[in-house]
N, C-alpha and C positions, 0 to 999 in steps of 0.2 A: 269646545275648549278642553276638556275632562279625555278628549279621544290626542289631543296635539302635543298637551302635557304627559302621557305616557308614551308619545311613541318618540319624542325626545330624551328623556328617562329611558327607554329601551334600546335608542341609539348612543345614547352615553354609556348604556353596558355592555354594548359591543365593543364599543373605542377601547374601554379599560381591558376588556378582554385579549383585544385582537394586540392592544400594547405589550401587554403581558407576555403573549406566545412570541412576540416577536423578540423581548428583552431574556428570555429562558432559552431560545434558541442560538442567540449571539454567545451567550455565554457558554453553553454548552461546545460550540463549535469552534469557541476561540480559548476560554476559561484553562485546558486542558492539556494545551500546547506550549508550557514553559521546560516540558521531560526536555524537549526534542521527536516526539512523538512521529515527526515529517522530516527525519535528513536529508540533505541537499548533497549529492554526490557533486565531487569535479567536474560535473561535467555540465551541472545546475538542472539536474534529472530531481525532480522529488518523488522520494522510495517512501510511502504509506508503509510505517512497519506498527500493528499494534500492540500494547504493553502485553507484559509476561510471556514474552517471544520466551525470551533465555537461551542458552545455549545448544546450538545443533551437531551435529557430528551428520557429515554427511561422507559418505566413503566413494573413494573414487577409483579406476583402474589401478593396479600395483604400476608402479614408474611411470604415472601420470605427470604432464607439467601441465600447471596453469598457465594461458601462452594471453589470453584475453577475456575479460569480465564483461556482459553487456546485462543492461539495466532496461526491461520492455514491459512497463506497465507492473505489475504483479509477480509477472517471470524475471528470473537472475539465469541464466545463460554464462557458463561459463565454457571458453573453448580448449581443450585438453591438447596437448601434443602426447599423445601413446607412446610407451617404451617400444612396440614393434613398428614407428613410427607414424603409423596412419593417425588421424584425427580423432575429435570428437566430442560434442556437445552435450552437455550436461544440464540438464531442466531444473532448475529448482522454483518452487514459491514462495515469494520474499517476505509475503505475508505470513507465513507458516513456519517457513525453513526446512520445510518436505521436500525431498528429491522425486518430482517424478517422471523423468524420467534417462537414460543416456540414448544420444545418435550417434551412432558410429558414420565415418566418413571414409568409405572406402572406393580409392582411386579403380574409376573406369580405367579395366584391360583391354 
């Protein structure tokens, strides 16, 4: 009797336990999200950006135009029209706001 009494008592301290990790984790994961923490782009892409981004300065070719923006997971891909008018894709991390890196898009001769 003395062995069934605690191993019910033992599985009651698991129950509160495992309730527990599961009400700490709910909240954590949803608790957090009233910044906007998860924008929804037009296009209903959701961009994970985490706080104290702040502002980036990212530089780009002299008589760059931004011609197209694509949103891929973590990467921001923007597509350039160049002043000497060839192409060109620009890497950024949308987590960060780090440029790393440009593709240049030069027409096979």
């Amino acid at each position: 009797m003395r062995g069934l009494k605690s191993l019910v008592i033992g599985m009651g301290v698991l129950i509160v336990v495992g309730l527990t990790v599961v009400i700490v984790t709910i909240v954590k994961r949803y608790g957090g999200n009233e910044s906007g923490a998860n924008p929804t782009s037009q296009a209903g892409v959701s961009v994970p950006v985490e706080r104290g981004f702040g502002e980036r300065r990212i530089t780009t070719p002299k008589g760059a135009k931004v011609v197209e923006t694509i949103i891929d997971g973590n990467r921001l891909v923007l597509r350039l029209n160049l002043a000497d008018g060839a192409e060109a894709l620009l890497l950024i991390d949308a987590t960060t706001g780090q440029r790393t890196g440009l593709i240049r898009l030069d027409p096979q001769q």
